[in-house]
N, C-alpha and C positions, 0 to 999 in steps of 0.2 A: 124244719125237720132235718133239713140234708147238715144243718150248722151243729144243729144239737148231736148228731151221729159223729161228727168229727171232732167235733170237744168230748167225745166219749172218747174217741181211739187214740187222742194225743197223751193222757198220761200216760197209757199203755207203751205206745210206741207200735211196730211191727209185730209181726207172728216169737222172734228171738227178744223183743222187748227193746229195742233199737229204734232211737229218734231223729231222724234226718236233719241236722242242721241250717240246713242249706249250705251255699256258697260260703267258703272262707273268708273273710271279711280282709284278710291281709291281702289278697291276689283282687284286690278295688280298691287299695289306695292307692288314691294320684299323685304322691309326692314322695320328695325324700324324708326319714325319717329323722329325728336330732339325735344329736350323736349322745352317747346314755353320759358322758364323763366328761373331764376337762373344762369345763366352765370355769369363767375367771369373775367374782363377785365386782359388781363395780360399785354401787351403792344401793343403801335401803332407804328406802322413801315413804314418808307417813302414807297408809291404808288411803287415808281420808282426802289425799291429794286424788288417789285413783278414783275414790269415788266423786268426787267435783267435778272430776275431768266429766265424766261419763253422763254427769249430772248435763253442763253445759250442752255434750254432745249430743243429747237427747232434746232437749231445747232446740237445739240447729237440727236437728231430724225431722223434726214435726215444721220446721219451715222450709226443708227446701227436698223432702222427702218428694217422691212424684210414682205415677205406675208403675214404673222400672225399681221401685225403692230406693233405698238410698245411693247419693253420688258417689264415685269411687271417689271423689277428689274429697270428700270429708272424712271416711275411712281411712285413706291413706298420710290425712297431713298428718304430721309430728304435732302431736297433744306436747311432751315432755321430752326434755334433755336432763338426762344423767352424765354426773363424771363432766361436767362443764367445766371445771377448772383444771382437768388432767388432759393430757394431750389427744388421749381418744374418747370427745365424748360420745354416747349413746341417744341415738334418738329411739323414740317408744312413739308408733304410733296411735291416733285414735280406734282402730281396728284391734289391735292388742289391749286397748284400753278394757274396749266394749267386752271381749273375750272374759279379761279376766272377771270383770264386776259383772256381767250377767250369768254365768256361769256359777255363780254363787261361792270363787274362790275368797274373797274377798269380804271378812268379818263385817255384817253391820246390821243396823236394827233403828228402823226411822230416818237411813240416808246416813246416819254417825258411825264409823267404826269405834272400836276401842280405841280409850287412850293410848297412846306409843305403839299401836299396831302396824307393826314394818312389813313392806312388801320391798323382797329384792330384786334389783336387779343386774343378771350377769350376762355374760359373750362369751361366747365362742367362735371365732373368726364372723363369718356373715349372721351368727342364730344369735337372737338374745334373748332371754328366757325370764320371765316375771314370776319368782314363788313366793307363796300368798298361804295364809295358813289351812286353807282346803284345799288349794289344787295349782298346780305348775301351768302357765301358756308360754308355748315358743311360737316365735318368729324369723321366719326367713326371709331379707325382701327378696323379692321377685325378679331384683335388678341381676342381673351376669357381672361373674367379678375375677380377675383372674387371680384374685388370691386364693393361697389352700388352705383349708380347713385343716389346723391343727388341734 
């Protein structure tokens, strides 16, 4: 009864018609934010490689998965190098992997993206950033670096 009285007074709002939000959700996040510009593209990479990765990595989840869930040491290894043959390459790890393909940036249907379906990826000093034709993941590693973000 007390559920059904409150589902009654939420479209309403208050006495003025005003609905409380709650808390701000920007004054709870833990981290830094990526910088909105300046990213420098470094290569595009068939869809279909991201989804294999994620494929395998799921494979290795169900084996060495335990109560704590998964290792941070499978998350954090480098799935993929971009830009291997220029003098900064990129590494991508399997935690950015998992981001982008579970999250459903990542076109596909039976485990197949589309043909020539590119997924980029670029940097910006320590961020580097996967966009995908539904949704953008950045990553920061975790490591302290004394370089600046330009």
């Amino acid at each position: 009864d007390h559920l059904l009285t409150e589902l009654d007074v939420l479209p309403r709002g208050d006495r003025e018609g005003r609905i409380d939000p709650g808390m701000p959700l920007t004054s709870s996040w833990q981290g830094l934010l990526p910088p909105v510009d300046g990213f420098t593209a470094v290569e595009d990479i068939p869809a279909q490689v991201l989804l294999d990765l994620a494929e395998s990595g799921r494979d290795a989840a169900r084996e060495s998965a335990g109560p704590a869930g998964l290792p941070p040491s499978l998350l954090d290894q480098e799935a993929l190098t971009v830009g291997a043959d220029t003098d900064a390459p990129v590494g991508v790890d399997m935690r950015t992997v998992f981001s982008a393909v579970m999250c459903g940036f990542v076109p596909e249907r039976a485990g197949r993206a589309p043909d020539g379906e590119p997924v980029r990826v670029s940097t910006r000093g320590p961020w580097v950033r996967l966009d995908a034709r539904f949704g953008t993941v950045f990553r920061r590693p975790d490591a302290l670096t004394l370089d600046p973000v330009r």
